[in-house]
N, C-alpha and C positions, 0 to 999 in steps of 0.2 A: 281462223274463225270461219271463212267460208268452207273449209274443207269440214267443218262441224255443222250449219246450219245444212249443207246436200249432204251428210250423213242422214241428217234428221230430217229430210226431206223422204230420204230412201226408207228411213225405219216407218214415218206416218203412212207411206204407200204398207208396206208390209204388215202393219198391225190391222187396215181398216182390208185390209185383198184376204182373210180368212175368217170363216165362222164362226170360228167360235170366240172373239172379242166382238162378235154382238149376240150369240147367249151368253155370253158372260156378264155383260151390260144391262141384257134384260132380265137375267136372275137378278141381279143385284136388286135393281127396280121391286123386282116382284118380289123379294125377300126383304125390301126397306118396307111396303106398304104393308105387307103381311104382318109384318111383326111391330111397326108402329102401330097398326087401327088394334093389334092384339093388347099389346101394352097401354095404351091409350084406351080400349074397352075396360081393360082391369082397373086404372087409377079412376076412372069415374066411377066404377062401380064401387070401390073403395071407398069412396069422398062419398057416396051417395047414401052407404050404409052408414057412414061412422055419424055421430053427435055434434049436434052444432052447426054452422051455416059451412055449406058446400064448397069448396074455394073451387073457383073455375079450370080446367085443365086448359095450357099453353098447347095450342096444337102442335110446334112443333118439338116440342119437349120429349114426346115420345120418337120421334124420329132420332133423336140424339142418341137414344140408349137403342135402336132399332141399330142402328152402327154396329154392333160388338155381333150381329148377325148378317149382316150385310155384307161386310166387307169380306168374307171369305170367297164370293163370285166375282170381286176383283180384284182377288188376290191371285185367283186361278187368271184370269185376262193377266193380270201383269209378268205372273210366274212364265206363260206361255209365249211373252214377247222373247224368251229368250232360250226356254229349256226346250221350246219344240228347232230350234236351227241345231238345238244341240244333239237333239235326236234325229234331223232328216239327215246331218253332215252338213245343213247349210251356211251354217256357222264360219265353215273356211273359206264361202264364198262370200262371206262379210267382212269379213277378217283381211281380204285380199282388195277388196275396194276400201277399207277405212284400217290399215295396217296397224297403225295407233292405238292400241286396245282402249285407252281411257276414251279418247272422245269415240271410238266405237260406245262405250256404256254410256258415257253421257248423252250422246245424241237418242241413245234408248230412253233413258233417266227425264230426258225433254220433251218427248212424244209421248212417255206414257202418265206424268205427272197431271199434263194441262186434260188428257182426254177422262182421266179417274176424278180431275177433281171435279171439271165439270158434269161428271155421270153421277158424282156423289150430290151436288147441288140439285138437277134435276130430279132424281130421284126421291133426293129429299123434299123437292115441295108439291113432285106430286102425294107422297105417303103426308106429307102435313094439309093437304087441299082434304085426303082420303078421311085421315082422323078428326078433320073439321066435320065434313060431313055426318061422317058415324056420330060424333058427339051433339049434332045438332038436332039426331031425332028426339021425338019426345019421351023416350024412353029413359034417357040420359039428360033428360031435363034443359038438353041446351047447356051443359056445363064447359063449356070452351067456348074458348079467346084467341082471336088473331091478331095478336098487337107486331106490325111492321116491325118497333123496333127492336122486338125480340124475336122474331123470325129471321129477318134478313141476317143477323151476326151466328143467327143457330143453323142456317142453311151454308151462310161459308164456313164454316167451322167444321160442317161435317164432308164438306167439298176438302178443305186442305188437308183434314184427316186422311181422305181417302189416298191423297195425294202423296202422303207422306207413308203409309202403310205399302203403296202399290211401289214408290222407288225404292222402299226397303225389301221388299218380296225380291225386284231385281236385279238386286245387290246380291241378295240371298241364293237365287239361281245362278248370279254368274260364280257366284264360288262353290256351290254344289253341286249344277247342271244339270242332273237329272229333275224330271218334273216330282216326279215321288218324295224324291229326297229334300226338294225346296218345300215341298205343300207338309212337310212334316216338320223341318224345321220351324218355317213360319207360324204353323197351328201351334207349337208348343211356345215359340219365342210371346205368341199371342192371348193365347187362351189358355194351353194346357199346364205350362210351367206356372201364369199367375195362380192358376187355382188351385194346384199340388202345395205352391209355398203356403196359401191361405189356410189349406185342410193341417197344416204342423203347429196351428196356436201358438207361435214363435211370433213376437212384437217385432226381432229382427226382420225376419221372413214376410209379413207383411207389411212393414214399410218397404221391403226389397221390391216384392208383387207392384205396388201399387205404383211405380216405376216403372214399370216395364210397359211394352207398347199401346195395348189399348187404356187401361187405366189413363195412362198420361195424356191419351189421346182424349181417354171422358173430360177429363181436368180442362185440357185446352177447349173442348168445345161447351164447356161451364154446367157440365154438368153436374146436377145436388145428388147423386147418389154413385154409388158404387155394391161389389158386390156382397161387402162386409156391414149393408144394411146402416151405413153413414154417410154423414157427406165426406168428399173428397178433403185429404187434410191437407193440400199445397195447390196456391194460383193457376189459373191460365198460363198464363207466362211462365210458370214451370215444366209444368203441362205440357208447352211445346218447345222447350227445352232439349226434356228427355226425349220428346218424340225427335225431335229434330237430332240428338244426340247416337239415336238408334238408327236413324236411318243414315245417320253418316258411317256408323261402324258394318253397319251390313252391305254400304257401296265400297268403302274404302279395303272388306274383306273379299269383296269379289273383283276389286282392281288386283289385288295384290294374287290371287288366284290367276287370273288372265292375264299377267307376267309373267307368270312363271312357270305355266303350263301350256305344252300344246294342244293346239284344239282339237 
């Protein structure tokens, strides 16, 4: 155990000693806010035209669906804690001080977890502070709510998302190792594959999509929509099931990779 916790003493040095996992960090930021006050400007203006009394917008409701945008700038930070050793050679020199290849990845798995979910937490309350604002002028009539107890559970929620998305990226790089190769696999496992299966009007195909990582991931964070223009058809707790299910198979593919190959 201690020879895992000074693994993970060494990986926290290593991820915060280069730049680019704090542009990573601040894209994410700057891509949570942009695209919650975006989606948050449009559901007011929605509410504002349609008939009948306005229902108030939840500020951080739009940060939830800001997620499926967001997390691609820390998907690259996470991809990075691993496919750049892969690419300087330094990877032998990791390899050489934590010989163990599993808790080599897990000590990565445990530095980049705690630092993604808590970037996804803050980032997420300052875009829900942002779209409180936006929705507070008079133009949008004051149509948004800050109610605690539905912020706080939609701010963790897009914190352990992150969390769960960024050790799967990990998983994904140590079985890949090239950066290219990860940020492609992961785009399709994420975004590209659910929306190929959606576009074939296959009932199978989309119950399959709506499974896969970010959907499960809207589910777990309770979100009421999805891209099929309904609500989500299976729980929270399903929700991070599969995500939880995906992220063990994209570790457990890149353990079984760094066994059996040299570095």
């Amino acid at each position: 155990m201690s020879t895992l916790w000074q693994a993970a003493g060494a990986e926290w040095a290593k991820l915060w000693s280069v730049r680019s996992t704090w542009w990573c960090l601040a894209a994410a930021a700057g891509l949570m806010v942009l695209a919650a006050v975006t989606l948050g400007g449009a559901t007011a203006t929605e509410a504002l035209r349609g008939e009948g009394p306005a229902v108030p917008v939840v500020a951080s409701e739009p940060v939830v669906s800001a997620t499926s945008f967001a997390q691609f700038a820390l998907v690259a930070a996470a991809m990075l804690a691993i496919t750049a050793e892969y690419a300087s050679g330094s990877i032998r020199v990791t390899l050489q001080a934590v010989p163990v290849r599993g808790v080599m990845l897990a000590a990565k798995a445990l530095v980049v977890a705690p630092v993604m979910a808590a970037a996804g937490v803050l980032s997420g309350a300052v875009a829900t502070a942002a779209v409180y604002l936006l929705l507070s002028l008079d133009a949008f009539r004051g149509l948004v709510v800050l109610p605690i107890g539905e912020v706080v559970p939609d701010l963790l929620g897009v914190g352990g998302f992150f969390a769960f998305v960024s050790v799967m990226t990990l998983g994904v790089g140590a079985a890949v190792r090239s950066a290219a190769g990860t940020l492609t696999v992961v785009f399709m496992l994420l975004l590209g594959l659910p929306l190929m299966m959606l576009m074939t009007g296959s009932q199978v195909a989309l119950d399959a999509s709506l499974r896969m990582p970010t959907f499960a991931g809207l589910a777990f964070m309770g979100s009421t929509d999805n891209m099929t223009g309904g609500p989500m058809p299976y729980s929270a707790g399903e929700g991070l099931a599969w995500l939880a299910a995906w992220t063990a198979a994209a570790l457990a593919a890149g353990h079984a990779v760094l066994r059996r190959r040299d570095a």
